[in-house]
C-alpha positions as a Markdown table, in Angstrom:
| # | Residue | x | y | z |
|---|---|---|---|---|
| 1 | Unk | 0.0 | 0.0 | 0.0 |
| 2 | Unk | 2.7 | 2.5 | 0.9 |
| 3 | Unk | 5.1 | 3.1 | -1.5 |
| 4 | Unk | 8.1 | 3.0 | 0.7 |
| 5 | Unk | 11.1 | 3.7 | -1.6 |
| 6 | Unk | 14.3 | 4.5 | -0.6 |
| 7 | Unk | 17.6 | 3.7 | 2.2 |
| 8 | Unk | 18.0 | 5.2 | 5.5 |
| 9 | Unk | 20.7 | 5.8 | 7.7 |
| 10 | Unk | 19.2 | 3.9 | 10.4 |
| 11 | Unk | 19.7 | 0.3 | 8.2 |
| 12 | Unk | 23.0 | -1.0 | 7.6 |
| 13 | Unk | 22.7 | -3.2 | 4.3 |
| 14 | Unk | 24.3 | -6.5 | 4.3 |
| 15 | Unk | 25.0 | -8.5 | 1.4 |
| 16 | Unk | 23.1 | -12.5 | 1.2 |
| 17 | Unk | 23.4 | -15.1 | -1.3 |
| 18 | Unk | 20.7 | -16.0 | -3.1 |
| 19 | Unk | 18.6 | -18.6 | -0.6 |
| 20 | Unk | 17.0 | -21.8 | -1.3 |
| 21 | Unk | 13.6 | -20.0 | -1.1 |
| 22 | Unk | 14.8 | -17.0 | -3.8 |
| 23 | Unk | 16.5 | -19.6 | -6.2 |
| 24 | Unk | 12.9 | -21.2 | -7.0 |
| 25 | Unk | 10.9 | -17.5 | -6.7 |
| 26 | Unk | 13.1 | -15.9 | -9.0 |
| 27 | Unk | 12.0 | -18.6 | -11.7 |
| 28 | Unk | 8.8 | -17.9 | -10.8 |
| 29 | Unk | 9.2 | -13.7 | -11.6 |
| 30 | Unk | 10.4 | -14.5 | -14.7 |
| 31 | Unk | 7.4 | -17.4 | -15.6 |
| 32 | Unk | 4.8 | -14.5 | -14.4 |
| 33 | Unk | 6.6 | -11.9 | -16.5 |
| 34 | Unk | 5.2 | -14.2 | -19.8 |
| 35 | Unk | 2.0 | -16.0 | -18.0 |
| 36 | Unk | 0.1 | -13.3 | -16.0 |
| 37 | Unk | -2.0 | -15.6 | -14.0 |
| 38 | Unk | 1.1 | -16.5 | -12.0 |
| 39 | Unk | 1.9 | -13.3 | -10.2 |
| 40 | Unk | -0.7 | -13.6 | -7.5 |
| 41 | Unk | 1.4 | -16.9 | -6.5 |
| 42 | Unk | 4.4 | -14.8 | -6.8 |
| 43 | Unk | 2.7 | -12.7 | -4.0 |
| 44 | Unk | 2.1 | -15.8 | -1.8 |
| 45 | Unk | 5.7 | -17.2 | -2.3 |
| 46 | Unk | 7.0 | -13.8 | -0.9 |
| 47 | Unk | 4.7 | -13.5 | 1.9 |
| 48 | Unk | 5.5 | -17.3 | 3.2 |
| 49 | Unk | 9.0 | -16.6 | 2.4 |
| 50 | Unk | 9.7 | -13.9 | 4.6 |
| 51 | Unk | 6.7 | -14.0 | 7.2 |
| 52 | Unk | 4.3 | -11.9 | 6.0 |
| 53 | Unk | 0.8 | -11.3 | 6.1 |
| 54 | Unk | 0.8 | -10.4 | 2.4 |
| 55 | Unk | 2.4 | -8.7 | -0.4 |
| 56 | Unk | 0.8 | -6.5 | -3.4 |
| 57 | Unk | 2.8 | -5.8 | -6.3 |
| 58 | Unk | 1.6 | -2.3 | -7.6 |
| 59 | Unk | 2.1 | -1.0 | -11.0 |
| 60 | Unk | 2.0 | 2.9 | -11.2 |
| 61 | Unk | 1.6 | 4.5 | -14.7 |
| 62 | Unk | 3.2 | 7.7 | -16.1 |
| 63 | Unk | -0.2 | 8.8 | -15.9 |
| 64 | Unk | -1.2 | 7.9 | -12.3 |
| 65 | Unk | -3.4 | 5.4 | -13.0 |
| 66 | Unk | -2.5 | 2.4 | -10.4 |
| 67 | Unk | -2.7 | -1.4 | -11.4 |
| 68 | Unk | -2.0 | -4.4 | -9.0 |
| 69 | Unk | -1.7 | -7.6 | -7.9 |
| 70 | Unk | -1.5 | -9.2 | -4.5 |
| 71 | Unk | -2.2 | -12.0 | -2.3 |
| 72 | Unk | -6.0 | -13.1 | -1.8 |
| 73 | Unk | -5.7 | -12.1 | 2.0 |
| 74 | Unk | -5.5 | -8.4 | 0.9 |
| 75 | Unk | -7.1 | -8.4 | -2.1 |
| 76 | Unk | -10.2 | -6.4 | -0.5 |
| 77 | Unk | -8.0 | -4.1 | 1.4 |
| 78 | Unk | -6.5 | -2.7 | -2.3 |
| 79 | Unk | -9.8 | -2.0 | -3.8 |
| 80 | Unk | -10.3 | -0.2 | -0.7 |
| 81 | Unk | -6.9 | 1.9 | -1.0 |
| 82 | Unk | -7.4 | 2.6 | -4.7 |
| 83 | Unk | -10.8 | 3.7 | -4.6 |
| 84 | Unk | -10.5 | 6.1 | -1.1 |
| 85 | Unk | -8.4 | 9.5 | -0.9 |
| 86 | Unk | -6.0 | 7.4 | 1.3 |
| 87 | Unk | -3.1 | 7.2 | -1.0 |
| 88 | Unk | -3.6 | 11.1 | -0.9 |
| 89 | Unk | -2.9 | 11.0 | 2.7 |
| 90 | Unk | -0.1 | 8.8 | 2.6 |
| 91 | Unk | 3.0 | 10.4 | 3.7 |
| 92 | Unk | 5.7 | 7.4 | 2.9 |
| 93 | Unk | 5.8 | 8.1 | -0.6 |
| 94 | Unk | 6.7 | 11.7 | 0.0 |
| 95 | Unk | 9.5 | 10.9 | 2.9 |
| 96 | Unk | 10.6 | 7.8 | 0.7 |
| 97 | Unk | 11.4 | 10.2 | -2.7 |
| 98 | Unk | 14.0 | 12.1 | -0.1 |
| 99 | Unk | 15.9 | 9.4 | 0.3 |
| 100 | Unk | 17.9 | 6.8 | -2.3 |
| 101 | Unk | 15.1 | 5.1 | -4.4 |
| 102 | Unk | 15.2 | 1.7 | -4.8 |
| 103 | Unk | 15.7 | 0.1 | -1.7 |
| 104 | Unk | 13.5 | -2.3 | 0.6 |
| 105 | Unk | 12.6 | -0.2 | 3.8 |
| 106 | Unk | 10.6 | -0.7 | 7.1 |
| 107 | Unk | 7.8 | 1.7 | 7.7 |
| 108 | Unk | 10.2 | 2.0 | 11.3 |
| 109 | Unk | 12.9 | 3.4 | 8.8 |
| 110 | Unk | 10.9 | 6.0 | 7.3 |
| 111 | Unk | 8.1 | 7.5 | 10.4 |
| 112 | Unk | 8.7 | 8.2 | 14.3 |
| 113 | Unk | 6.9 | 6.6 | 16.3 |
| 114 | Unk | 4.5 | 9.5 | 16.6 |
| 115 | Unk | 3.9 | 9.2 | 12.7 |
| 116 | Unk | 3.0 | 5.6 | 13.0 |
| 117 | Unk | 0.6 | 6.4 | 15.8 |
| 118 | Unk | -1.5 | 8.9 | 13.5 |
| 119 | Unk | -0.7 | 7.2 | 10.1 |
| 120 | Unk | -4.0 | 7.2 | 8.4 |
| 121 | Unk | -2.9 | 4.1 | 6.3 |
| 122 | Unk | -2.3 | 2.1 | 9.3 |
| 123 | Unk | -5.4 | 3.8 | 12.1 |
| 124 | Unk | -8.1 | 3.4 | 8.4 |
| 125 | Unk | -6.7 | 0.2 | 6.9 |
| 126 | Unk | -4.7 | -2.0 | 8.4 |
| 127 | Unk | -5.1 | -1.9 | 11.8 |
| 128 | Unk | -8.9 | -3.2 | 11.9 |
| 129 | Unk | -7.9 | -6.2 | 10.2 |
| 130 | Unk | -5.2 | -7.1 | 12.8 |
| 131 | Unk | -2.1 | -5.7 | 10.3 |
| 132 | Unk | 0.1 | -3.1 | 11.7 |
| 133 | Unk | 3.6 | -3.2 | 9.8 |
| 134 | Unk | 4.8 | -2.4 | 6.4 |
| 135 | Unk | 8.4 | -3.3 | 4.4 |
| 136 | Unk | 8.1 | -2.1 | 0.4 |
| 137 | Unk | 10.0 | -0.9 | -2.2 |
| 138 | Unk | 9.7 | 1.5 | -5.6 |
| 139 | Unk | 11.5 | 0.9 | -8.6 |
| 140 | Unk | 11.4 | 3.2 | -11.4 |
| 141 | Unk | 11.1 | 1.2 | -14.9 |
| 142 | Unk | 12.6 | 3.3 | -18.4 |
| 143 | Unk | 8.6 | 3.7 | -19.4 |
| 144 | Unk | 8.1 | 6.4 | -17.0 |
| 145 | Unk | 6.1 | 3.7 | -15.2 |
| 146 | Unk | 6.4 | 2.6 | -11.4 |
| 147 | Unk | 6.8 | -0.8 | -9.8 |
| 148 | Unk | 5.7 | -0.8 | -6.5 |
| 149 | Unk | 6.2 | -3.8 | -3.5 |
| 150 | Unk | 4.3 | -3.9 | -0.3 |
| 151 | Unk | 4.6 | -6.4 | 1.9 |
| 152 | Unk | 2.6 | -6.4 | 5.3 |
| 153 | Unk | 3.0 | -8.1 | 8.7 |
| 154 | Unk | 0.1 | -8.4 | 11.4 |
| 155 | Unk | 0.4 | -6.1 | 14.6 |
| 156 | Unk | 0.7 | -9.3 | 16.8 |
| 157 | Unk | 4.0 | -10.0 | 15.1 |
| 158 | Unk | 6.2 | -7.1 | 15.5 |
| 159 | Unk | 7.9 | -4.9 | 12.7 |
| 160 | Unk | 10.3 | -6.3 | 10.1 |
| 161 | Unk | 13.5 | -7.4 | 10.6 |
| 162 | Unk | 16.5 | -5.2 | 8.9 |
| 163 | Unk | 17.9 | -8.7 | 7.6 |
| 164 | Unk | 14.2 | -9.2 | 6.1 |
| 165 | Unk | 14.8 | -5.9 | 4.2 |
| 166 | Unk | 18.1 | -6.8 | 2.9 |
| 167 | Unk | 16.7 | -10.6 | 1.7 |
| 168 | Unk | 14.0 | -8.7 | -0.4 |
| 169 | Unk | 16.8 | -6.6 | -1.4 |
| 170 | Unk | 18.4 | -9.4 | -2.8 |
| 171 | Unk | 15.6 | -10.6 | -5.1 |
| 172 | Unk | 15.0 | -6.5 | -5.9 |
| 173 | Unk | 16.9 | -6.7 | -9.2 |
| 174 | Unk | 15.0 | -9.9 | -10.9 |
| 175 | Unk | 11.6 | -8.4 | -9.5 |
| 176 | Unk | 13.2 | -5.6 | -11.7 |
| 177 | Unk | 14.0 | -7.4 | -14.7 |
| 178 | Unk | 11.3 | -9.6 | -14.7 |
| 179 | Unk | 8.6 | -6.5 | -14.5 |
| 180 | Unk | 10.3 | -4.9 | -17.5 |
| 181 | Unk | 10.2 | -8.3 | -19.6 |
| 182 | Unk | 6.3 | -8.1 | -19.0 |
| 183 | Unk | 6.1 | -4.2 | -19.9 |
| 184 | Unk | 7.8 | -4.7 | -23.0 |
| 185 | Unk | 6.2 | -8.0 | -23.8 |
| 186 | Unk | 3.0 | -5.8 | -23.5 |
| 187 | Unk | 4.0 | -3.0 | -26.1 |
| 188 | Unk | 4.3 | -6.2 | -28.8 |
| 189 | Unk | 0.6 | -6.8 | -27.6 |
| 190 | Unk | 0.0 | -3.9 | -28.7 |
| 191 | Unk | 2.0 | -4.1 | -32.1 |
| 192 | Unk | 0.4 | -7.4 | -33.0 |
| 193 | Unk | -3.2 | -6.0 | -32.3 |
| 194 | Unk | -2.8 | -3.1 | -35.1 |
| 195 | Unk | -1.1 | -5.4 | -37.6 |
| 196 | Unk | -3.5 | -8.4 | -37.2 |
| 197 | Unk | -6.4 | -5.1 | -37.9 |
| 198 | Unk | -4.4 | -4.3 | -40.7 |
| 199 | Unk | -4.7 | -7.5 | -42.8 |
| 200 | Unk | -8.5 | -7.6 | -42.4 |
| 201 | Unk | -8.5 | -4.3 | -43.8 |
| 202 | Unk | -8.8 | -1.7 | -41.0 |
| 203 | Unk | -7.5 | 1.3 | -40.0 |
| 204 | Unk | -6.6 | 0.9 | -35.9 |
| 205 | Unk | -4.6 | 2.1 | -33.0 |
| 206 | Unk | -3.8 | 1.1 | -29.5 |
| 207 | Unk | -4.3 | 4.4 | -27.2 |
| 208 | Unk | -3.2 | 4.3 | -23.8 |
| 209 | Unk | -6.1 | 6.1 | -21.6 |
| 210 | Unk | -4.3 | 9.2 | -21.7 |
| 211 | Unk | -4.5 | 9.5 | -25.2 |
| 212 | Unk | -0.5 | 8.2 | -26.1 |
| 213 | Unk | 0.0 | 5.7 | -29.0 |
| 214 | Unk | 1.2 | 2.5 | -28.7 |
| 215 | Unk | 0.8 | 1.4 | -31.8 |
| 216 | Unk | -0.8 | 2.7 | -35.5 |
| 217 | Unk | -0.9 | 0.8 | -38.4 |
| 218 | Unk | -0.7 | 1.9 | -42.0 |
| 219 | Unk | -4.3 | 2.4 | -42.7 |
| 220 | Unk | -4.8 | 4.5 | -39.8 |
| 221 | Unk | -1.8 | 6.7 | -40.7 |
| 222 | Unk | -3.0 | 7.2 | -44.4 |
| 223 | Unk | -5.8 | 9.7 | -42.5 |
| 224 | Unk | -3.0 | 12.4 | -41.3 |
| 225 | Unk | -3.4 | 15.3 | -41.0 |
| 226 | Unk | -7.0 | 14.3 | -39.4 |
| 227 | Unk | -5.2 | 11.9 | -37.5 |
| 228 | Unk | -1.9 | 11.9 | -36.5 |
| 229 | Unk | 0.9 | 11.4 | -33.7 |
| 230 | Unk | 2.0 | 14.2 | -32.5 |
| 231 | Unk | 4.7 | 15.6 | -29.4 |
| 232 | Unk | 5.4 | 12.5 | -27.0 |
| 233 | Unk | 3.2 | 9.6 | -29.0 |
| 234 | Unk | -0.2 | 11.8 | -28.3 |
| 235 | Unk | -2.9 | 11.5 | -31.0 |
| 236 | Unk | -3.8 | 14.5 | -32.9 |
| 237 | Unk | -7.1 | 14.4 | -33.6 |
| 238 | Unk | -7.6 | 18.0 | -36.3 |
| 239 | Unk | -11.3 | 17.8 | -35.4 |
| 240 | Unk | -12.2 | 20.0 | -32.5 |
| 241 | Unk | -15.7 | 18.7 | -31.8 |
| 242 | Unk | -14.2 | 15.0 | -32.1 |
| 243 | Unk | -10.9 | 15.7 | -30.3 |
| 244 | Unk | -13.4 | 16.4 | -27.0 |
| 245 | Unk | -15.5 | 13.3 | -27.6 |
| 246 | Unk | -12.3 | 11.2 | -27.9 |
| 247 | Unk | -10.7 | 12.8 | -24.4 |
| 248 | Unk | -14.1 | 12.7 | -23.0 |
| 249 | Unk | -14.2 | 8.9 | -23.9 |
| 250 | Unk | -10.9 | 7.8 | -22.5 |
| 251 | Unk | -11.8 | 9.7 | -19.6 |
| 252 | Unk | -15.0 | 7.7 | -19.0 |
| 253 | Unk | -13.4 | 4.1 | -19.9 |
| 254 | Unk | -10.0 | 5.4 | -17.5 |
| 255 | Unk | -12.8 | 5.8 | -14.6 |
| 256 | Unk | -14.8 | 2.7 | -15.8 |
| 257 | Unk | -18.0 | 4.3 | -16.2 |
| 258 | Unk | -17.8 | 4.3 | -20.0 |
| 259 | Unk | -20.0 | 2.0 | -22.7 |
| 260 | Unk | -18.5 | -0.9 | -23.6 |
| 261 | Unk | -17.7 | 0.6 | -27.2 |
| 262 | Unk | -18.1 | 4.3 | -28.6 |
| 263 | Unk | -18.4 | 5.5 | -31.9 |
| 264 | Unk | -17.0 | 9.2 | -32.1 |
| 265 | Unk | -17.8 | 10.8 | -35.6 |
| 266 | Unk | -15.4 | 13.2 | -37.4 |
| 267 | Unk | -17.1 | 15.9 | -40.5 |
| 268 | Unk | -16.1 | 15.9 | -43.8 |
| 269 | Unk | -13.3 | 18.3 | -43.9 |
| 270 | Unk | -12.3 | 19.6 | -47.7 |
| 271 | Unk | -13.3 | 16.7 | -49.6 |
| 272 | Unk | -12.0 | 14.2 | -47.0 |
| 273 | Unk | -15.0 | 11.7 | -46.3 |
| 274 | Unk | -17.1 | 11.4 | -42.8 |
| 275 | Unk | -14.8 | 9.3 | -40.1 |
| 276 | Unk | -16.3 | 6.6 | -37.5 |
| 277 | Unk | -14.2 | 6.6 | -34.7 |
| 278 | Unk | -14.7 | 3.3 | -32.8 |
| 279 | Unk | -12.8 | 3.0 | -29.2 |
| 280 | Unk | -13.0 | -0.6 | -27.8 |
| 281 | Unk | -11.5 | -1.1 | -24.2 |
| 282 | Unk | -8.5 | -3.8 | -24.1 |
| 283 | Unk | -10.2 | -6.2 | -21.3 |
| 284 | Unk | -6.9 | -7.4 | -19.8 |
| 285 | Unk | -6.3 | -10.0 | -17.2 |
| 286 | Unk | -6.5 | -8.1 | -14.0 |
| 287 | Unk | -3.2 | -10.2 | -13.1 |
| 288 | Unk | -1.4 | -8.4 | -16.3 |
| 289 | Unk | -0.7 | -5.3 | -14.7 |
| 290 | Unk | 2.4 | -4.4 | -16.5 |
| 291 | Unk | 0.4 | -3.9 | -19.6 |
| 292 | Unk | -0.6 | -0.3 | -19.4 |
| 293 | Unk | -4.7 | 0.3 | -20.0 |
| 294 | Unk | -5.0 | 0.7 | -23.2 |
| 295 | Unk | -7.8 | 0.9 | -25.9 |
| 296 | Unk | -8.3 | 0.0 | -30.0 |
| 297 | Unk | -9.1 | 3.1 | -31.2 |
| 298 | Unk | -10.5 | 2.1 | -34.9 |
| 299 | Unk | -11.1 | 4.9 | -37.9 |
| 300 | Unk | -14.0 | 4.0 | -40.6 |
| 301 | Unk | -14.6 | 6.3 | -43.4 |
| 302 | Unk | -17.9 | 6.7 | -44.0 |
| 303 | Unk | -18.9 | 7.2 | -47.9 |
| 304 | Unk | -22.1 | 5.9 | -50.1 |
| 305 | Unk | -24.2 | 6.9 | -53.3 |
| 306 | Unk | -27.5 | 5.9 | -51.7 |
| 307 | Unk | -28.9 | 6.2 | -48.1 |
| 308 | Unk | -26.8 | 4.5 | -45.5 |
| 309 | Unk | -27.7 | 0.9 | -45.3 |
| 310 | Unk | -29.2 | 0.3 | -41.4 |
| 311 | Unk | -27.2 | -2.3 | -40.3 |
| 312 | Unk | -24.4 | -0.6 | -40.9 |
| 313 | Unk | -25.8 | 2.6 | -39.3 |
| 314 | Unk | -25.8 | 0.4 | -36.2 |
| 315 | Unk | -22.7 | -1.1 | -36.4 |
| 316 | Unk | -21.3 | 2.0 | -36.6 |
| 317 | Unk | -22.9 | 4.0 | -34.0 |
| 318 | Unk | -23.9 | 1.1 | -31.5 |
| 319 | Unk | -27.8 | 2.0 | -32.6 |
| 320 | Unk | -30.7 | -0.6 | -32.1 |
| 321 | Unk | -32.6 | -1.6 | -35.0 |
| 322 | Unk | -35.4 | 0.3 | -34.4 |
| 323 | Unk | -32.8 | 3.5 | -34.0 |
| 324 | Unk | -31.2 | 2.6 | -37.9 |
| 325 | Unk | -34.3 | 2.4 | -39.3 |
| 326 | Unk | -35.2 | 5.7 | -37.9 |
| 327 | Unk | -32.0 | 7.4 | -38.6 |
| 328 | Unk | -32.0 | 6.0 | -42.4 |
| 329 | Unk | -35.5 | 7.2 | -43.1 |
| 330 | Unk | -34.3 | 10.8 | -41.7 |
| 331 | Unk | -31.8 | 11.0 | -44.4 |
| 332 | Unk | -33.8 | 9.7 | -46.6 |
| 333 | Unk | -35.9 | 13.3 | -45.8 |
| 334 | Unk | -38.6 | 12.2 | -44.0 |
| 335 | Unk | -40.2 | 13.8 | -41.4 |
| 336 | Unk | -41.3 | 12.8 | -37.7 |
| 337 | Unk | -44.7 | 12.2 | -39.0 |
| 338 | Unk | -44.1 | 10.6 | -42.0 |
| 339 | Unk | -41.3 | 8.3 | -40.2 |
| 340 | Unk | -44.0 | 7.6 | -37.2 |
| 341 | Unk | -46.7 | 6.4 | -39.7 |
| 342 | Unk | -44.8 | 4.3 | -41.9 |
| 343 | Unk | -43.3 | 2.3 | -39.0 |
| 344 | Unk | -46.6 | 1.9 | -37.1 |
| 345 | Unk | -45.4 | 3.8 | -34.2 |
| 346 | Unk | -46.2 | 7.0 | -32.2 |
| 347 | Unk | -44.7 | 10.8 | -32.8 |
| 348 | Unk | -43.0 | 10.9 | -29.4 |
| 349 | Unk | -41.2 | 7.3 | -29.6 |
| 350 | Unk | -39.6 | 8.3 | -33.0 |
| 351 | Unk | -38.4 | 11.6 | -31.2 |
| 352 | Unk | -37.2 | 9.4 | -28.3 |
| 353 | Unk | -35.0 | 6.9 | -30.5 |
| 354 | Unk | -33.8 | 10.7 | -32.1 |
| 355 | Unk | -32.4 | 11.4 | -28.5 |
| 356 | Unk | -30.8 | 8.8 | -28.1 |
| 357 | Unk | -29.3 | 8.5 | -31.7 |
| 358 | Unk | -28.1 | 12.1 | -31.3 |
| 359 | Unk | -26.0 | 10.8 | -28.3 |
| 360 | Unk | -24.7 | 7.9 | -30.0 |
| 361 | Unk | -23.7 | 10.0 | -32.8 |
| 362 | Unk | -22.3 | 13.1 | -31.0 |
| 363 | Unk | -25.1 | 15.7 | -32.6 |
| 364 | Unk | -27.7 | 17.5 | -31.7 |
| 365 | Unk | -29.5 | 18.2 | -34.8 |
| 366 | Unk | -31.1 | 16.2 | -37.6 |
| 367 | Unk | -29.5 | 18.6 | -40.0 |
| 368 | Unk | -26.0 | 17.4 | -38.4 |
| 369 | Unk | -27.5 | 13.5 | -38.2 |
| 370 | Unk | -28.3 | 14.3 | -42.1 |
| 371 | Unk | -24.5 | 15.4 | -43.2 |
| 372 | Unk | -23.0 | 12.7 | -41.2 |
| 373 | Unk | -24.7 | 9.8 | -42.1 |
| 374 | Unk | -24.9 | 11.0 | -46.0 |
| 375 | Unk | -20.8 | 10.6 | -45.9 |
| 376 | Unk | -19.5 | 13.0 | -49.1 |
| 377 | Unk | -21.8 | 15.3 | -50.1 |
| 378 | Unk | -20.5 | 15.9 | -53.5 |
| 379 | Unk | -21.4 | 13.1 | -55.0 |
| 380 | Unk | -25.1 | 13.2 | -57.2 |
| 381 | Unk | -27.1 | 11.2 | -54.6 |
| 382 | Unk | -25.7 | 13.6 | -51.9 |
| 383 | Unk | -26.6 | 16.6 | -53.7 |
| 384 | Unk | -30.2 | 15.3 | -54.6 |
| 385 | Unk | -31.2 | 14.5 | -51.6 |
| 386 | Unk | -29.1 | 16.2 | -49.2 |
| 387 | Unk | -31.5 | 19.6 | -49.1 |
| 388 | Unk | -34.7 | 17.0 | -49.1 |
| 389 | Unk | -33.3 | 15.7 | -46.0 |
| 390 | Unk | -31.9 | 19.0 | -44.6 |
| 391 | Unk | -35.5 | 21.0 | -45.2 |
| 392 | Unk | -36.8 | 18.2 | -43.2 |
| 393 | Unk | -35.3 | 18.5 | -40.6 |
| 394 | Unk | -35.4 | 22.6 | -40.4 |
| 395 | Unk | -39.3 | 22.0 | -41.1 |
| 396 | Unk | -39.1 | 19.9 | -38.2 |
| 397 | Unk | -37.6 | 22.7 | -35.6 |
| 398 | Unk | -34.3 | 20.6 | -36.3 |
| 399 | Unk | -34.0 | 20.4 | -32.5 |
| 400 | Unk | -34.9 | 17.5 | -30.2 |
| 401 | Unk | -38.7 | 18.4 | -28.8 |
């Protein structure tokens, strides 16, 4: 939980050869490197190894967001830290980054005892489930990321040992090694994803939930300037409407109160065709926390001489049936009435699907719904019925009623 980081005066290091418990673990960091699943036994083998309640291995991104995995007996305890304003209270990271990085410390090393008394980590989270001492460790990986080990001890059994400190110390630089195999073996995840997209024909990228690429393949690149990687691996998105959707859609899936999938369009621009933007969360393992969050951001241009066919109106924007059939008869020119009557249903229900397509689709107008959905309006189907459709929905109020 604490991200207790760095040496002390107060411990003397002291060198140890590798132990006939570390021999078998450190085969075990570097198995869980390549097979997630194994890093919550990982956790065990620590915490029998050197008498601990528990460990949590915690996997902090350049961006903040924290990932981790940990033995079952503290598994409730983390949900509890990451979703509270405790880390926000918690001194040890602060006194920790004062110090040398890298080094396995006591929670003794770092606060007086007055600290440890009032420690809001230990009073709110440890302490009511009998735990009441700390040893960890932060290592800081090339990614900007940071690996984070927290290994806890019930109250009943006193603090750490400094000798315990220096035999995690020992093990401190395959943990190291074996965490930066996994974060790199997570970038090729990403790599393969865009390249497998590519041979089916679509344009994709993996986003981190920050908005930094991973990965782009060819087909998504071909729509620069409209899309385009910009200063530190951020997507440029030209589009300014779009450009909030997209942040405004990261944001919800980083806080996981986002739709399963989102479809974010972008106008024509100067001849260019509509775009679709799809964004798909990357459901990882919740053992694989190396792997940054990430999400497949794919681009669909959006282009016909006729009206849009429905299904693909709802493949596109994530619409029900009954929604594509109402959106394709509004660029088709129809109005409320007309679209009410010849689908048997009432006034107010085909202006209550219109709500909810203008939210799928990012507009607020049928005008707007109308020159999305026709794709490029130069072409003679475009033209012909493109001012049916737009008098429409002008006749109409062309707002939602």
């Amino acid at each position: 939980m604490g991200a207790v980081m760095s040496s002390s005066p107060v411990r003397v290091r002291r060198s140890f050869a590798m132990s006939k418990w570390e021999g078998p673990l450190v085969d075990r960091l570097y198995e869980a490197a390549v097979i997630p699943e194994l890093w919550p036994g990982v956790c065990e083998r620590i915490s029998a190894g050197i008498g601990a309640f528990s460990t949590a291995i915690i996997c902090i991104s350049p961006d903040g967001m924290a990932r981790w995995v940990s033995s079952a007996a503290i598994a409730e305890q983390m949900e509890r830290y990451g979703a509270s304003d405790l880390r926000l209270r918690n001194i040890r990271p602060a006194r920790a980054l004062t110090r040398a990085p890298g080094t396995f410390m006591r929670d003794i090393d770092l606060l007086t005892d007055e600290e440890l008394a009032r420690d809001p980590i230990r009073i709110e989270l440890l302490e009511p489930i009998g735990l009441g001492w700390e040893m960890g460790c932060a290592i800081a990986e090339p990614s900007g990321a940071m690996l984070v080990t927290s290994i806890l001890r019930r109250t009943a059994d006193g603090p750490f040992a400094a000798t315990d400190a220096d035999r995690m110390d020992a093990l401190k630089p395959d943990l190291a090694r074996a965490s930066f195999l996994a974060t790199r073996l997570a970038f090729s995840q990403a790599q393969n994803i865009t390249q497998t997209l590519s041979t089916v024909g679509l344009a994709a990228a993996v986003l981190t939930l920050s908005g930094k690429v991973l990965s782009m393949n060819a087909d998504m690149e071909k729509f620069a300037p409209r899309l385009r990687v910009g200063a530190r691996d951020y997507l440029i998105v030209k589009d300014a409407a779009a450009k909030d959707l997209l942040q405004a859609a990261l944001l919800g899936l980083k806080h996981q109160d986002a739709p399963v999938v989102q479809s974010i369009p972008i106008a024509a621009d100067f001849g260019e065709p509509v775009l679709v933007l799809q964004l798909l969360p990357v459901r990882r393992d919740a053992r694989d926390i190396f792997g940054p969050a990430t999400a497949i951001l794919i681009a669909t241009a959006v282009g016909q001489v006729g009206p849009p066919d429905a299904r693909v109106i709802c493949g596109l924007f994530d619409l029900t049936p009954a929604e594509g059939r109402i959106a394709q008869r509004v660029v088709g020119g129809e109005k409320v009435g007309d679209i009410a009557a010849a689908l048997g249903i009432g006034q107010e229900t085909v202006r209550t699907h219109l709500k909810s397509i203008y939210r799928k689709t990012g507009v607020n107008r049928q005008s707007k719904l109308v020159s999305l959905l026709l794709g490029i309006p130069h072409r003679e189907w475009a033209l012909d019925h493109a001012s049916q459709a737009l008098a429409a929905a002008q006749a109409s109020g062309d707002r939602w009623k």
